[in-house]
Backbone as ProteinMPNN parsed JSONL, in Angstrom:
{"seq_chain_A": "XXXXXXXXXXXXXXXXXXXXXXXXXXXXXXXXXXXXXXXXXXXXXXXXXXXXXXXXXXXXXXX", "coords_chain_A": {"N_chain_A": [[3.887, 10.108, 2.771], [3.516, 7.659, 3.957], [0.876, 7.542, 5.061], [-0.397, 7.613, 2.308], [0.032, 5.466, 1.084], [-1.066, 3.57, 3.483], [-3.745, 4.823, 2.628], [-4.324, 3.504, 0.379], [-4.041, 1.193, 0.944], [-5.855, 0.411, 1.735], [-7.976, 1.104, 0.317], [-7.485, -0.313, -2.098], [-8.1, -3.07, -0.803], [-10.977, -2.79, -0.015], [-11.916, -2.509, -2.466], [-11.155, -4.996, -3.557], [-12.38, -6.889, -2.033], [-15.214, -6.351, -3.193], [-15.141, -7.095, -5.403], [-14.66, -9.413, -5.677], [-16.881, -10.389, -4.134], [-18.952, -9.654, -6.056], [-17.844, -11.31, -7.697], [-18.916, -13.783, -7.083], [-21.449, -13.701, -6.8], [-22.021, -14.665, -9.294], [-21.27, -12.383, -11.198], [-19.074, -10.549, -13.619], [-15.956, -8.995, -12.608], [-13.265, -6.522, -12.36], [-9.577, -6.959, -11.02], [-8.795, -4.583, -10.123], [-8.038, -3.89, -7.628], [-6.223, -4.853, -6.425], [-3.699, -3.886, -7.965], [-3.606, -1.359, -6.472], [-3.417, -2.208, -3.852], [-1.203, -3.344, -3.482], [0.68, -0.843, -4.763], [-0.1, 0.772, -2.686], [1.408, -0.933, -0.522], [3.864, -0.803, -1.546], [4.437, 1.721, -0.967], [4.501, 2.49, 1.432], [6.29, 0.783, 2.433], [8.732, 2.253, 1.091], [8.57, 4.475, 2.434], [9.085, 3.68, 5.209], [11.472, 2.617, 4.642], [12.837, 5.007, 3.894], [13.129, 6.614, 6.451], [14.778, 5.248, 7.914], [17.013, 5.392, 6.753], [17.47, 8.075, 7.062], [17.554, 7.982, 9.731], [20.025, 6.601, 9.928], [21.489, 8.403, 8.506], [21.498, 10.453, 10.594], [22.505, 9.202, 13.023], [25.292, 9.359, 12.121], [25.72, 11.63, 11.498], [25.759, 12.613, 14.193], [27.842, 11.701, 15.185]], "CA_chain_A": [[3.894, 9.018, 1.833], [2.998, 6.71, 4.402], [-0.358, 7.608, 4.857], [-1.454, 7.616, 1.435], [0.308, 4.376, 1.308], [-2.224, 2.885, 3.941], [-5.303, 4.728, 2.017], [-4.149, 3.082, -1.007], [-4.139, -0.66, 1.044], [-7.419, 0.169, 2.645], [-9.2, 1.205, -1.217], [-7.545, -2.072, -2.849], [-8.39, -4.002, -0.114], [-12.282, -2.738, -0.502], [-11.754, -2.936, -4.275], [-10.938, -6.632, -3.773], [-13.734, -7.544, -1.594], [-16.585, -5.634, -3.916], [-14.641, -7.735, -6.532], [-14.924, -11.042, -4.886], [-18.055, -10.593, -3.797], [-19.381, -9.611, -7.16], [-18.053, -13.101, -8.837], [-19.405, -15.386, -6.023], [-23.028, -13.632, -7.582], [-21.994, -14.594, -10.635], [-20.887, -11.027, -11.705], [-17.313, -10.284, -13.892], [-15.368, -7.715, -12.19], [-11.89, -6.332, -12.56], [-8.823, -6.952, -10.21], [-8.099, -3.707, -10.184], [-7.812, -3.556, -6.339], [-4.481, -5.643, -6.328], [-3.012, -2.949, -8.25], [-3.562, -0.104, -5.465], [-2.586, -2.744, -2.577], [0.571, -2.966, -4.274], [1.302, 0.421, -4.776], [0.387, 1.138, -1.19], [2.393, -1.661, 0.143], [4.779, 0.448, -1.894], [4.925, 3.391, -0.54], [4.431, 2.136, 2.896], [7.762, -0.098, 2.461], [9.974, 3.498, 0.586], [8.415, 5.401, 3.57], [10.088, 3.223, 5.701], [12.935, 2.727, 4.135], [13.715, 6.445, 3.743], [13.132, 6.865, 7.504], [15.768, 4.152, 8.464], [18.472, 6.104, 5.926], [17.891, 9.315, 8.191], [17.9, 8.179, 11.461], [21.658, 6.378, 9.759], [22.339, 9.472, 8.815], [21.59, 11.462, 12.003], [23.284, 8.748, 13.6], [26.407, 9.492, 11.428], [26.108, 12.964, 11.917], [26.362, 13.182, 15.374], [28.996, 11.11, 15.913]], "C_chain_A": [[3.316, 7.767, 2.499], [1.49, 6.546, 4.747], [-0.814, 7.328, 3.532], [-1.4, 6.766, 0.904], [-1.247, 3.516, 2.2], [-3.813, 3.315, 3.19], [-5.337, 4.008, 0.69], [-4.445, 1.405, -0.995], [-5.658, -0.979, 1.249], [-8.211, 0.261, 1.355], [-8.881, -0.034, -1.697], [-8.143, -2.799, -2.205], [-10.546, -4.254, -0.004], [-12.789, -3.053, -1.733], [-11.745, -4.439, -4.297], [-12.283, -7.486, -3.475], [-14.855, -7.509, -2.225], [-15.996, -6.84, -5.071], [-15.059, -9.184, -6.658], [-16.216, -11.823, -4.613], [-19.428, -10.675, -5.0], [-19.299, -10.95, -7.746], [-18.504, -13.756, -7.829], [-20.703, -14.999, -6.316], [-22.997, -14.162, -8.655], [-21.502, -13.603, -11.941], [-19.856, -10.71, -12.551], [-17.164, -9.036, -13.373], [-13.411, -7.729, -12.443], [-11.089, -6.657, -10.777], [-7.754, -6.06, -10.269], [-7.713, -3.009, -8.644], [-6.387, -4.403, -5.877], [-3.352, -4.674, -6.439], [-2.749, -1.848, -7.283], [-3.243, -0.662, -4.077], [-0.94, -3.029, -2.82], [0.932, -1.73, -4.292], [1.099, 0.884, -3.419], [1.02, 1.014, -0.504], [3.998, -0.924, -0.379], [5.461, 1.743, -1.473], [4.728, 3.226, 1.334], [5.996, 1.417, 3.0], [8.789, 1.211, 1.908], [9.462, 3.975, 2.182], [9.125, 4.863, 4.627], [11.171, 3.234, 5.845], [13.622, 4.278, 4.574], [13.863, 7.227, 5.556], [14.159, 6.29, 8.372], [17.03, 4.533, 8.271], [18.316, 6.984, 6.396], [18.023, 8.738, 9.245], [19.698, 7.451, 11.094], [22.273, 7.809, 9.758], [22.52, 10.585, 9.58], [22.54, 10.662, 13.161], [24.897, 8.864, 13.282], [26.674, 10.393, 11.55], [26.314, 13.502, 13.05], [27.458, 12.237, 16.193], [30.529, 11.576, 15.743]], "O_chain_A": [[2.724, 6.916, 1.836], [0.964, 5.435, 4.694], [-1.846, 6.658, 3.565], [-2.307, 6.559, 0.098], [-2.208, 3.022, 1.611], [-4.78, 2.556, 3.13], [-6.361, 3.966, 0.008], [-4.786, 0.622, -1.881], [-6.368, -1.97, 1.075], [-9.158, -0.52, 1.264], [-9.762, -0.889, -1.785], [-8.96, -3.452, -2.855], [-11.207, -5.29, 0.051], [-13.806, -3.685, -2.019], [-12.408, -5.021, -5.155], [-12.948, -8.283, -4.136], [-15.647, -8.433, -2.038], [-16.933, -7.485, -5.541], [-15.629, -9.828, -7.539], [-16.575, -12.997, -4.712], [-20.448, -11.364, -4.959], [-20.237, -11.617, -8.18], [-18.158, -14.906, -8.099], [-21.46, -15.954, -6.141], [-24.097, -14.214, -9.205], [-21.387, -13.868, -13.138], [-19.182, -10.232, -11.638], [-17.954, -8.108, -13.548], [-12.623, -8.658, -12.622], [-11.687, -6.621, -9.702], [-6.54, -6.234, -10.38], [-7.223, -1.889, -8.501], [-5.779, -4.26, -4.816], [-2.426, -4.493, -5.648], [-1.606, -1.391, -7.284], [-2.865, 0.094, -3.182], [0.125, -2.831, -2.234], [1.861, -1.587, -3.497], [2.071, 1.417, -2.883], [1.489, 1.883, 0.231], [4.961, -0.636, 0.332], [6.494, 2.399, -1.608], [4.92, 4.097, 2.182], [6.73, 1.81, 3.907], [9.885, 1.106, 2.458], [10.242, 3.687, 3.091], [9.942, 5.657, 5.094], [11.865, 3.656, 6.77], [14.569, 4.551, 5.312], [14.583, 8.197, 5.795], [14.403, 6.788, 9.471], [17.984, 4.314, 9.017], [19.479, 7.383, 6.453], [18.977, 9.207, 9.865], [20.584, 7.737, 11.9], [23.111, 8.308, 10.509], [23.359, 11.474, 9.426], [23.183, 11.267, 14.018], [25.705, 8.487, 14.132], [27.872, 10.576, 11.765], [26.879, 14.586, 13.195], [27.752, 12.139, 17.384], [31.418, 11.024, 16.391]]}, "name": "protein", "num_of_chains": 1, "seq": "XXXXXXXXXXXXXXXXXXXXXXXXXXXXXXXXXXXXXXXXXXXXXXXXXXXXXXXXXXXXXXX"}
């Protein structure tokens, strides 16, 4: 989960720039690369999480 988390920050984060770069030509583009740095940051922050609630509960279990 955590990987596909970071490929998800690294595509928004390209998504943003192509985005950015597009309106400073003059261009309209979507800010649809926000959306997939969010959901990465997402799943990068549960992946975490859920790694923190096992090592509690390996710590709980061997005590």
């Amino acid at each position: 989960m955590r990987a596909w988390g970071i490929i998800l920050i690294v595509f928004g984060s390209l998504s943003l720039l192509g985005t950015l770069l597009a309106a400073a030509n003059g261009a309209a583009g979507s800010g649809g690369g926000i959306l997939f740095i969010v959901l990465g940051a997402y799943l990068v922050h549960r992946a975490k999480q859920k790694k923190e609630e096992k090592n509690q509960h390996d710590d709980w279990s061997n005590e």
